[in-house]
C-alpha positions as CSV (number, residue, x, y, z in Angstrom):
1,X,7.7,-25.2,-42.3
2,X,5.0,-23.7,-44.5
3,X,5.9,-21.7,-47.8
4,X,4.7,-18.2,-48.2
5,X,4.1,-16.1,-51.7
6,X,3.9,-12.6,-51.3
7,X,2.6,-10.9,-54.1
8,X,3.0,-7.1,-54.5
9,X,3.7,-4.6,-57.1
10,X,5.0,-2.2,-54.3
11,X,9.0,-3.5,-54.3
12,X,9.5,-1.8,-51.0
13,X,6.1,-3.5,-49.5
14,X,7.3,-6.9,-50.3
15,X,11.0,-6.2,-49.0
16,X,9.1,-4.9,-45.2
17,X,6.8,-7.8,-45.6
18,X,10.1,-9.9,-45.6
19,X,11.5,-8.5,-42.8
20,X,8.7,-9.9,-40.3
21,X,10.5,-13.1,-38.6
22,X,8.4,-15.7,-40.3
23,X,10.5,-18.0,-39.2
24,X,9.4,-18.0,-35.5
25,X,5.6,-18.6,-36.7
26,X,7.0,-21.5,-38.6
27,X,6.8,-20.1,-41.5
28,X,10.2,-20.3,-44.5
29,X,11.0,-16.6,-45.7
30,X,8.6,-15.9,-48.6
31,X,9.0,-16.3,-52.6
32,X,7.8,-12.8,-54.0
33,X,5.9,-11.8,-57.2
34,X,5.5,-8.5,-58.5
35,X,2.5,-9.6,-60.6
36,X,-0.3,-11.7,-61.0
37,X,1.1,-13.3,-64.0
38,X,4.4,-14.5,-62.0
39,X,2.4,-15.4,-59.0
40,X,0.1,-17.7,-60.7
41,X,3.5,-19.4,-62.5
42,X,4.9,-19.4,-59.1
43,X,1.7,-21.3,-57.7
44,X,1.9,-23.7,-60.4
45,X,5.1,-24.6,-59.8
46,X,4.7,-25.3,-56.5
47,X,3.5,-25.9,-53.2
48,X,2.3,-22.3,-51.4
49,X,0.8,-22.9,-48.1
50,X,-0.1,-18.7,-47.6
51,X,-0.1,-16.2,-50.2
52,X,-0.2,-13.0,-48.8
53,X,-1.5,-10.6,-52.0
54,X,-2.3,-6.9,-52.8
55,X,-5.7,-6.9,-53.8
56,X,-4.8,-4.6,-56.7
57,X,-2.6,-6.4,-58.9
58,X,-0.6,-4.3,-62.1
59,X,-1.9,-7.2,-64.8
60,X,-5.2,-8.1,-64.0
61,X,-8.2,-7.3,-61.1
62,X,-7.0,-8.7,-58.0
63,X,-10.8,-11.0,-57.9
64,X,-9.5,-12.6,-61.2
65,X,-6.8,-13.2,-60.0
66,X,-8.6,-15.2,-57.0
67,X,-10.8,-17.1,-59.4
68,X,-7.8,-17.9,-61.8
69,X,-6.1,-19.0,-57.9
70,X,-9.3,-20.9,-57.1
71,X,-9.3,-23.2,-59.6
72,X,-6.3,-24.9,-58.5
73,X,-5.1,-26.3,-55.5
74,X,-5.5,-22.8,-53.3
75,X,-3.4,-21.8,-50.6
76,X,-4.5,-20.0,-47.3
77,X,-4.9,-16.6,-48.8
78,X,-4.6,-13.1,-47.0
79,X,-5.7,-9.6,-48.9
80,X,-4.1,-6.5,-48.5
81,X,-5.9,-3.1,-49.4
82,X,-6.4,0.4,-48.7
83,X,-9.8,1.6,-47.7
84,X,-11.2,2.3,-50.8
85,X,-10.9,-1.4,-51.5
86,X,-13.5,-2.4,-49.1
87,X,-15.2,-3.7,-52.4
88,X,-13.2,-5.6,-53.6
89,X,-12.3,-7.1,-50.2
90,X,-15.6,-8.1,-49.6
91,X,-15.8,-10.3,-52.8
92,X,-12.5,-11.8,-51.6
93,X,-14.0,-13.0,-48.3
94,X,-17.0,-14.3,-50.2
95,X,-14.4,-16.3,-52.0
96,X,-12.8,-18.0,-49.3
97,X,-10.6,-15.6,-48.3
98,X,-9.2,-16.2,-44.6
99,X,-8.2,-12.8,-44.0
100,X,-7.5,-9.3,-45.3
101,X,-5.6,-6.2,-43.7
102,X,-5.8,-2.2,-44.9
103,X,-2.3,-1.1,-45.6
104,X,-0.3,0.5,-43.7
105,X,0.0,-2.6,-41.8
106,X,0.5,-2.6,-38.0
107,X,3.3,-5.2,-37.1
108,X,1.0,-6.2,-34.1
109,X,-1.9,-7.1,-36.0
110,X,0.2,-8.7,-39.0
111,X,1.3,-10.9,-36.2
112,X,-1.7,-11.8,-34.7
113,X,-3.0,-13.0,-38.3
114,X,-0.3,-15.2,-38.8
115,X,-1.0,-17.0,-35.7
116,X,-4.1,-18.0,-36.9
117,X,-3.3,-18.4,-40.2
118,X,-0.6,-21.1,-38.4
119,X,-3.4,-22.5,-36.6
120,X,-5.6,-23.2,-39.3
121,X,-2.6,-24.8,-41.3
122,X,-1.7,-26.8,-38.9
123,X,-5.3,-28.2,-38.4
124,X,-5.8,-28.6,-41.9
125,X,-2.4,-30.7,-42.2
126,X,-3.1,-32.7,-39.0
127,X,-6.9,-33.5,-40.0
128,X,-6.5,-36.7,-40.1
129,X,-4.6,-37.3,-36.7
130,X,-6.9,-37.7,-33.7
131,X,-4.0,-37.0,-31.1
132,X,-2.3,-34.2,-33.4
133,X,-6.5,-32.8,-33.3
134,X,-6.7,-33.0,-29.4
135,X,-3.4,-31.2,-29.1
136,X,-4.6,-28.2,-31.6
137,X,-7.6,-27.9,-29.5
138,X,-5.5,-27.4,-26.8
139,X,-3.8,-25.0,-27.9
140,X,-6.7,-23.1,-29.6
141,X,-7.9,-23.2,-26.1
142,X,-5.3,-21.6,-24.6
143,X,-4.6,-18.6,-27.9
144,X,-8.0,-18.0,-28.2
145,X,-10.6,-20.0,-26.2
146,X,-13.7,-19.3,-28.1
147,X,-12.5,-18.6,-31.4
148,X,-15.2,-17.7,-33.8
149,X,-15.4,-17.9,-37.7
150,X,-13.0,-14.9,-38.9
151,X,-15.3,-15.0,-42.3
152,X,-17.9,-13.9,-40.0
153,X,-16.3,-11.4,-37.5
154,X,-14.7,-10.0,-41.5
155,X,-18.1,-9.3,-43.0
156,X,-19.6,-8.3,-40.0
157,X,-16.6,-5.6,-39.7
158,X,-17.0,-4.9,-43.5
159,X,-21.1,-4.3,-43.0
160,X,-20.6,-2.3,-39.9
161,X,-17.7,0.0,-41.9
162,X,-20.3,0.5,-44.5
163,X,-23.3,1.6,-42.8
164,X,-21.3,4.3,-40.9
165,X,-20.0,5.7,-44.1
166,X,-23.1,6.0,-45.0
167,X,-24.6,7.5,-42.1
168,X,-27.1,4.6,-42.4
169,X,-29.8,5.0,-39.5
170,X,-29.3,1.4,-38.3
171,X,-25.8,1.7,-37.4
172,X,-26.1,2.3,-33.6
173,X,-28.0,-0.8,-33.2
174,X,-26.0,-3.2,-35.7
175,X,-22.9,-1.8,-33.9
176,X,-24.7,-3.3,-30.5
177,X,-25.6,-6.7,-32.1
178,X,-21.7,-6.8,-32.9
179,X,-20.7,-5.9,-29.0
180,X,-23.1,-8.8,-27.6
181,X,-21.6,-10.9,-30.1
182,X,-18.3,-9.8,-29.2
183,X,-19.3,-10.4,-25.3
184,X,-19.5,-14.1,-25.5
185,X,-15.6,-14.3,-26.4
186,X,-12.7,-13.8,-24.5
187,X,-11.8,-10.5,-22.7
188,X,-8.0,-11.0,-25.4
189,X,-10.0,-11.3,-28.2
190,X,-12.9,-9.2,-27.4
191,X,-9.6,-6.7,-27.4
192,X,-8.0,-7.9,-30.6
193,X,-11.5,-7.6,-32.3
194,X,-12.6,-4.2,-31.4
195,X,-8.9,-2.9,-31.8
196,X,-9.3,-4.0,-35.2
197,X,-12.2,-2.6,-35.7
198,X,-11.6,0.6,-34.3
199,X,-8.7,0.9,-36.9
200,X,-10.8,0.8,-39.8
201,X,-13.0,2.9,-38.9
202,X,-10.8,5.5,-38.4
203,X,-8.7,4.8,-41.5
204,X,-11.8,4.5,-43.8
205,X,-13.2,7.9,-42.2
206,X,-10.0,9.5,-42.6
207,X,-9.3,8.4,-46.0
208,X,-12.9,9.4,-46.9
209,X,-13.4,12.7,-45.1
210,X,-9.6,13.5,-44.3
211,X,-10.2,17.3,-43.9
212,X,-12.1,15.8,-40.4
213,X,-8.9,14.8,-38.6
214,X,-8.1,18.9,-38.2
215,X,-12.2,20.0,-37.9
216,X,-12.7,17.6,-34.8
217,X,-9.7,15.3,-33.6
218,X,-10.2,11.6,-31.6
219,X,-8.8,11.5,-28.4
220,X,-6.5,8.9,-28.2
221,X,-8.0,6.9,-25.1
222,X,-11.5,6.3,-26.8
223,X,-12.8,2.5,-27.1
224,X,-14.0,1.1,-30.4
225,X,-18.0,2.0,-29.5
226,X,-16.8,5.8,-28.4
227,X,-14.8,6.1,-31.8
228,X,-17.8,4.7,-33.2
229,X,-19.8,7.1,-31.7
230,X,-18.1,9.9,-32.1
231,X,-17.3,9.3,-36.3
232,X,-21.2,8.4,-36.5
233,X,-22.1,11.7,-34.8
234,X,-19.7,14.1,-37.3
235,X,-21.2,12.2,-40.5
236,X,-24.8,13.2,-38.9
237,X,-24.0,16.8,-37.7
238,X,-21.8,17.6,-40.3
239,X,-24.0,16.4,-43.3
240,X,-21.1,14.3,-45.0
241,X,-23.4,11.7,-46.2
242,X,-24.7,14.5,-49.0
243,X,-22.2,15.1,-51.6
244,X,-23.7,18.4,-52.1
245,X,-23.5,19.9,-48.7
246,X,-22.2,23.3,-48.4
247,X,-19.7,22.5,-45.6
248,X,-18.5,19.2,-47.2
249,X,-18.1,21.2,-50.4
250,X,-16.2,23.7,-49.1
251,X,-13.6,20.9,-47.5
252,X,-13.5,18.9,-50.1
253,X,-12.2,22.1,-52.6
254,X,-10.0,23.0,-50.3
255,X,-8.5,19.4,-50.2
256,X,-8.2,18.5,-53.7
257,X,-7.0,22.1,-54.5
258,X,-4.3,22.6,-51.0
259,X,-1.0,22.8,-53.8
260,X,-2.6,26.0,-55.4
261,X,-3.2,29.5,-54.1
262,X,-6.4,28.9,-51.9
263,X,-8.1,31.5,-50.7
264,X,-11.8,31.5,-49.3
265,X,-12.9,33.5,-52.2
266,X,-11.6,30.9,-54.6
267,X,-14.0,28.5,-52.9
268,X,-16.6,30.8,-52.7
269,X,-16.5,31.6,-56.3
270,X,-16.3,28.2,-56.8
271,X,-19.2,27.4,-55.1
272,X,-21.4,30.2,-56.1
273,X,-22.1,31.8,-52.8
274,X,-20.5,34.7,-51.8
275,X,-16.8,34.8,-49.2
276,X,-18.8,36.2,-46.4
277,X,-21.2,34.0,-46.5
278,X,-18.8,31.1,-46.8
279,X,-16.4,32.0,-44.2
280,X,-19.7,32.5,-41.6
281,X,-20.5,28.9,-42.8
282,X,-17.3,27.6,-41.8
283,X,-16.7,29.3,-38.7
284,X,-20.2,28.2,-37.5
285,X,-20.1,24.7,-38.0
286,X,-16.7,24.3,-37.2
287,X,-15.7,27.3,-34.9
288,X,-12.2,27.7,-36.9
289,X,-11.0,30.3,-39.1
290,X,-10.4,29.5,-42.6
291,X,-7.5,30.6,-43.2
292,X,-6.3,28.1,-39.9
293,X,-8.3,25.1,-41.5
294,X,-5.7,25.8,-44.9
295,X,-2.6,26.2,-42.6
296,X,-3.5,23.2,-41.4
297,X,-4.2,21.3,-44.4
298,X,-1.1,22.4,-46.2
299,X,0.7,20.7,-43.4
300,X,-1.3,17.3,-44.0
301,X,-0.7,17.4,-47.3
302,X,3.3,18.1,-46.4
303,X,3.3,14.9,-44.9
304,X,2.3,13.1,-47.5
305,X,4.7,14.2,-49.6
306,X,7.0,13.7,-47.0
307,X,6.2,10.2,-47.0
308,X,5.2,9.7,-50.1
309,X,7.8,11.3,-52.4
310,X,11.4,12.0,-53.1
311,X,11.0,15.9,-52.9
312,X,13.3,18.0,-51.5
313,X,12.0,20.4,-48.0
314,X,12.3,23.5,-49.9
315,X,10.2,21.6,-53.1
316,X,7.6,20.9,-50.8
317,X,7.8,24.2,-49.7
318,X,7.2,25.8,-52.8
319,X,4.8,23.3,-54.2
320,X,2.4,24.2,-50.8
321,X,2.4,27.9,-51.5
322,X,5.7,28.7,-49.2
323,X,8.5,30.7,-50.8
324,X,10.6,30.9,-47.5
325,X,11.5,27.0,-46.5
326,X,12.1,28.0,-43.1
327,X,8.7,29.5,-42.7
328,X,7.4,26.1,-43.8
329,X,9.4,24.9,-41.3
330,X,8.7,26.3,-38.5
331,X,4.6,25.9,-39.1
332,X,5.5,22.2,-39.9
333,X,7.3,21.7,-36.5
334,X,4.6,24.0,-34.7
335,X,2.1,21.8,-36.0
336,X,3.7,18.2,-35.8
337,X,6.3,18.6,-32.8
338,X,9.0,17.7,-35.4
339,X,10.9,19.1,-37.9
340,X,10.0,17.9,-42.0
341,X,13.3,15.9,-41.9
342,X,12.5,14.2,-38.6
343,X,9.1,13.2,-39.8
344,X,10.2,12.0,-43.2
345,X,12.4,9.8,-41.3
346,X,10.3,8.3,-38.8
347,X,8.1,7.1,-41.5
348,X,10.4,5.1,-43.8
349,X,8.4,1.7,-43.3
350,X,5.5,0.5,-44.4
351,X,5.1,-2.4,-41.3
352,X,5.3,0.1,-38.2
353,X,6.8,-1.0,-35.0
């Protein structure tokens, strides 16, 4: 079986991570570190065939880390990251990384990248073994026929995520190259690839612009080209390329400033334009009243502190503006379907099922 280091500072990361049944993928349950530090000990003293690391390490930037990794005996390395690592992650690829995920990981995907991370071990192992290399290609065959380099299909994901954050006028036909690329493969992982890729998109959107999720909402049956589409559209119609936009600025206040008594002439006054004229502003680009697009927002940022924190409902509550807990209630539950309790629950776990 192959050895796996999992390297997190996140305790309860590493403990989900070691719930996945390794074991089935041929893999032994994995050694942790909390560090770079005590991963590169742990490395040293012995063989790792995967490490599995956060790309933001407590002791040290996650690519020293790499290069410190890189000039020993390196295993098969994965990243992990949030969206605002996309950086960093690229730098890792370039590196020799084999494959990196945004947090929070989806237990489907996490176990589609083992499987080719057991793939590629087991050809590197049986490299030398002409009947051991015959039967790999068989089974390459039959997982994924007309696998491509995943260095490749990485960057070209990375590039592609880039330019429509940027609103970059070459996007629609980049994101075209990558389909007829994509059309030479298999129907399963012309599937697994734009899944993928759909996923970050939306998660770096969201995490960038995540006032847009309540402006103008994905459906949930759109392909990877029509999310595409669609997020490419609201970065062009809604100006949130420039930093200095009105309607961007106006979002953006309200996000940062949801915990405290918001009120549309707050932004204005802000802003240096007058309520009126800000409210019309809003309304027009987005036909919403403001005070919905704050209801709604103090409801986002509930659930993160739902998720996120130890805070009590009627701490929340408060800390959103609401003196009455049951008020915030019953806008949470009209908004989300489920009470603050029931969502706090159903959101425990970092690896979703």
């Amino acid at each position: 079986m192959y050895k796996v280091l999992v390297i997190d500072a996140d305790r309860e990361a590493r403990f989900m991570i070691r719930k996945f049944p390794w074991m089935r993928y041929g893999f032994e349950m994995p050694e942790e570190a909390s560090s770079g530090r005590e991963a590169l000990e742990r490395l040293s003293s012995g063989n790792v065939d995967l490490m599995v690391t956060d790309i933001r390490l407590p002791d040290m930037d996650g690519i020293d880390f790499l290069r410190q990794v890189n000039n020993s005996n390196s295993p098969c390395t994965v990243l992990l990251s949030s969206c605002n690592d996309f950086e960093y992650a690229q730098q890792g690829i370039g590196m020799g990384v084999f494959d990196y995920m945004v947090k929070p990981l989806s237990n489907e995907i996490f176990s589609s990248m083992i499987q080719r991370v057991e793939i590629f071990l087991h050809r590197m192992t049986n490299s030398d073994r002409e009947d051991d290399y015959k039967d790999m290609e068989i089974e390459l065959d039959k997982k994924e026929s007309d696998e491509v380099t995943i260095d490749n299909i990485e960057k070209e994901k990375m590039i592609l995520t880039d330019m429509l954050l940027s609103g970059n006028k070459d996007f629609p036909s980049k994101l075209e190259s990558f389909e007829n690329f994509c059309n030479e493969l298999s129907k399963a992982k012309q599937e697994e690839i734009y899944n993928s890729t759909a996923k970050i998109f939306v998660e770096t959107f969201r995490r960038k612009f995540p006032w847009m999720k309540n402006i103008e909402p994905l459906q949930n049956d759109e392909d990877m080209h029509n999310i595409a589409e669609t997020l490419f559209s609201q970065i062009e119609r809604f100006d949130l390329v420039k930093e200095d936009s009105l309607f961007r600025s106006i979002c953006a206040f309200v996000y940062d400033n949801i915990e405290e008594g918001i009120s549309l002439r707050m932004v204005a006054d802000q802003l240096g334009i007058s309520a009126d004229y800000a409210g019309r502003i809003f309304k027009r680009r987005t036909d919403i009243h403001f005070a919905t697009f704050v209801m709604e927002m103090k409801m986002e940022r509930g659930k993160e502190l739902l998720v996120k924190t130890k805070l009590r409902n009627y701490e929340i509550s408060s800390r959103l503006g609401y003196s009455n807990p049951d008020y915030f209630r019953q806008l949470f539950k009209a908004y989300t379907g489920v009470t603050p309790t029931e969502y706090r629950n159903s959101h425990r776990y970092m690896i979703q099922r």
